[in-house]
Structure formats: structure tokens, C-alpha cells
C-alpha positions in Angstrom: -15.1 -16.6 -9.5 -12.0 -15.1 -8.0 -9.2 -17.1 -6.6 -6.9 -14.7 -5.9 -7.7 -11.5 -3.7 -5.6 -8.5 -3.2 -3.8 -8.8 0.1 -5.1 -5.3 1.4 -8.9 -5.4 0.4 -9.9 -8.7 -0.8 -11.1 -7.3 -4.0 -9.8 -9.3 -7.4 -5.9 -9.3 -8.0 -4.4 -6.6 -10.7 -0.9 -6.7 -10.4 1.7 -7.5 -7.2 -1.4 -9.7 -5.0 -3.3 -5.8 -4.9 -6.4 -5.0 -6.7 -5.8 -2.1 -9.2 -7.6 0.3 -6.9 -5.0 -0.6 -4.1 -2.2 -0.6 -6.6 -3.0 2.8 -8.2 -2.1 3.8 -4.5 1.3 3.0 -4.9 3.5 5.9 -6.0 6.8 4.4 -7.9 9.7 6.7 -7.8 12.0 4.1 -9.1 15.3 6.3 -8.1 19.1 5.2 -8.6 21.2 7.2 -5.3 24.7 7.1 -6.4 27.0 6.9 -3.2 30.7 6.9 -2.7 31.4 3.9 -4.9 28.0 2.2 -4.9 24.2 2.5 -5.7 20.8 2.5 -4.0 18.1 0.8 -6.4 14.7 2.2 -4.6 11.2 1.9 -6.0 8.6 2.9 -3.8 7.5 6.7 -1.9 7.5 5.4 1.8 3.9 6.9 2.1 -0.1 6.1 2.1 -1.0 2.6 1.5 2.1 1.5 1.2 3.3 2.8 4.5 0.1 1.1 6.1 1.2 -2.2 4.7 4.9 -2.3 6.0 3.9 -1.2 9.4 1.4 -4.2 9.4 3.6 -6.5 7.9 6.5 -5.7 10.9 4.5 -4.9 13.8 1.6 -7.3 13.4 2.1 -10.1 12.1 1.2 -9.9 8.7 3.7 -12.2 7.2 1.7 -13.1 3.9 2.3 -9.5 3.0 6.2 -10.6 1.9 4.6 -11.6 -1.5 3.6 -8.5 -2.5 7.0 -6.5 -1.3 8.6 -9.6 -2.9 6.9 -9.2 -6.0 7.6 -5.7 -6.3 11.3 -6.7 -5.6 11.9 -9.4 -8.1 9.9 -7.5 -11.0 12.9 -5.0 -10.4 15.5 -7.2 -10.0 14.3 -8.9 -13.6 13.4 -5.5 -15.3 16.6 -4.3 -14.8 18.8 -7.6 -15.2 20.2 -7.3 -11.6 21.4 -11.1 -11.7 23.6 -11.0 -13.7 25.2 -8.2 -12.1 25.9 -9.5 -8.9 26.5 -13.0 -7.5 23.7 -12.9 -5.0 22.0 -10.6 -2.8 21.9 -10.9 0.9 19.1 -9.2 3.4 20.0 -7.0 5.9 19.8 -8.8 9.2 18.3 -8.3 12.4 19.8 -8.7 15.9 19.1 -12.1 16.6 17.0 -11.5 19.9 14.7 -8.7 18.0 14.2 -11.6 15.7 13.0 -13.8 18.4 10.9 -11.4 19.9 9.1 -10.5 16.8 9.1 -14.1 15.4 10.3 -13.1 11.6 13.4 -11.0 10.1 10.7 -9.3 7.8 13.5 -8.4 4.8 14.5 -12.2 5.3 10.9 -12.8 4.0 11.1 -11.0 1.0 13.9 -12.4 0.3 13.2 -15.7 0.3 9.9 -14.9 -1.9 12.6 -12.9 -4.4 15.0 -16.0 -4.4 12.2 -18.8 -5.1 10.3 -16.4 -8.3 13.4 -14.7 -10.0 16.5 -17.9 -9.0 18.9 -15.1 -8.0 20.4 -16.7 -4.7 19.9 -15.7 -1.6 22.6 -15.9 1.0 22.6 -15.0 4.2 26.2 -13.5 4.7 25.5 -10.8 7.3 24.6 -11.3 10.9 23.4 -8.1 13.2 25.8 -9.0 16.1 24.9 -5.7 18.5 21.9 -4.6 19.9 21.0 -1.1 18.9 18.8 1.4 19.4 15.6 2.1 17.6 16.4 3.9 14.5 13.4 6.2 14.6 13.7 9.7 15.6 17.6 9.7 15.5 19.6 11.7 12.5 21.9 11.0 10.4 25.4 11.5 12.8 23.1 10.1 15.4 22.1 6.8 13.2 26.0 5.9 11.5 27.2 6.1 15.8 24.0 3.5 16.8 25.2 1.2 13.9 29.1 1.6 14.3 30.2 -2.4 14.3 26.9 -3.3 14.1 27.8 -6.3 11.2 29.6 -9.2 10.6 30.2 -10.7 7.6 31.7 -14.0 6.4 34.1 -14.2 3.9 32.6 -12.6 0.7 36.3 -12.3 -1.0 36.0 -11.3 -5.2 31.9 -11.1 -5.0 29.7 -8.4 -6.1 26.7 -8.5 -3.9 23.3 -6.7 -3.6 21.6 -5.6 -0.4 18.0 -5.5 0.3 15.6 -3.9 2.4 12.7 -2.5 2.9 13.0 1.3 4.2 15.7 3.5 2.8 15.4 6.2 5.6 19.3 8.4 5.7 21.6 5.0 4.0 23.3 4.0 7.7 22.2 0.8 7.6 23.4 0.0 4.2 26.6 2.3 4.7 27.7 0.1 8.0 26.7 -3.3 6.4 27.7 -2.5 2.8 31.7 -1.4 4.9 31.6 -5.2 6.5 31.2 -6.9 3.5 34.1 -4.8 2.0 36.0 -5.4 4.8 35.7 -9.6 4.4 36.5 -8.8 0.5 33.3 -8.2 -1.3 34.3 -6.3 -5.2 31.0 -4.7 -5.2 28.4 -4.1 -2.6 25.0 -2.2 -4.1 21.6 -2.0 -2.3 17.7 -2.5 -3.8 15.4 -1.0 -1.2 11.7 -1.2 -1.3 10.9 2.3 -0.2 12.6 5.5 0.9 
């Protein structure tokens, strides 16, 4: 009898809430992107499968999806001993009214799953506070302009903080939000994205 089933074909659990036909699928890059002063942890290829779950999980409503991108997160996190490297990690938010409209911050999921299995905190110490454009189809000069004051942080003075999200597409979004928490006195601001 099987109790769990993979959360893509229903087929018995391997690893991550997928079967080992749907995991197999997954293509693991596990890169480190060293940046001016900081790091980009990802550990997925944004492709196949994997791209087919995100879209479902952010455009329809597939919430219970955040336990496998969560899984995949945490066994990082734990792997490479990323508590006790920074005093908590904080998702990167979404404009409050995007929220509304799509009923979940979908990186706000994951990390709640990540807190709850690996008892790094969570804290939510960045708020999207302007509306901007879709991020699709616009480069790299054209992405860092959209984001420009996009973030504002709380006070974060002498902590060393990780980001997460899911899709690592040029760094802007990590670049703006990462130079906010700086600004209100982070030490050290890395990021762990699912996918690039």
C-alpha cells in the first residue's frame, strides 16, 4: 500500500514528494555565483519537469507543491551547514497587492516548509513596497531600473542573512534586495535559489 504519492504523477515517493522517475528528471547543477561581496547557492537547471512544476505552483494554484521545492531547499541548507552561517534567511517578497491577487507569496511557502523541517528561522524582514513590471522579457539594464527602490527592509544591523527564491534569472532581484538589507545594517547578505 502506498501512503505517500509523488506530487507530479501519483506514483510511489522516492525522494523530495517525486517518484524516482519524476526525480531522475531533475537536473542538479548545484552552482556557487560569486558576486561582488556575496554568493548565489543555486541547485536546480530551470528546465523540463521542473520548469512545469513552478509554473503550476505560481500560476495555478498548486500550493502543495512548496513541499517538494522546500525539500529540495532545506536538504541544501543542511548538506551544506547553512545555519550556522547566517542568522536567518528571509524570502524575497512580493508587492503586497500581486500577493492578493494571486492569493500566496509562493517563495513565502517554501519558506515556511524550510523553517518548520531544518529550525533555521525564517523572518520576514523585506517588504516589496513598489509595483513593478513583469520581469519577463526585460534584460539585465532593463531589470536593475524596474527594481530600483523596489525594497524595504527593517533594521537587520550586525546580521548575516540568506535570501531565497525560487528563479535565479540575471541576479536583479537579489542585487536590489540584498543593497536594502545592507543599507538597514545587514554584515552579510547571500542568496539560495531553487533554479537558474
Amino acid at each position: 500500500m502506498v501512503l505517500y504519492k509523488c506530487s507530479n504523477c501519483r506514483d510511489e515517493i522516492y525522494k523530495n514528494y517525486l517518484c524516482k522517475n519524476c526525480f531522475s528528471l531533475l537536473n542538479f547543477i548545484n552552482e556557487e555565483v560569486e558576486e561582488e561581496n556575496y554568493k548565489i547557492y543555486i541547485i536546480l537547471k530551470y528546465q523540463g519537469l521542473l520548469k512545469n512544476l513552478l509554473i503550476n505552483f505560481k500560476f495555478k494554484d498548486s500550493t502543495f507543491l512548496s513541499k517538494v521545492f522546500g525539500d529540495i531547499m532545506a536538504e541544501k541548507i543542511l548538506s551544506m551547514n547553512l545555519i550556522s552561517k547566517y542568522d536567518f534567511f528571509c524570502p524575497i517578497p512580493m508587492y503586497e497587492k500581486n500577493r492578493l491577487k494571486r492569493g500566496y507569496n509562493q517563495v513565502e511557502l517554501i519558506g515556511d516548509y524550510i523553517s518548520s523541517n531544518t529550525l533555521m528561522p525564517c523572518k520576514k524582514a523585506l517588504k516589496k513596497i513598489k509595483a513593478t513590471k513583469d520581469q519577463v522579457g526585460l534584460n539585465k539594464i532593463q531589470r536593475e531600473k524596474n527594481l530600483k527602490g523596489a525594497f524595504f527592509a527593517e533594521n537587520v544591523e550586525n546580521k548575516k542573512i540568506l535570501l531565497i527564491d525560487d528563479i535565479f534569472t540575471t541576479g536583479s532581484t537579489i542585487k536590489e534586495a540584498r543593497k536594502e538589507l545592507i543599507k538597514k545594517g545587514a554584515l552579510k547578505v547571500d542568496a539560495l535559489v531553487l533554479c537558474s
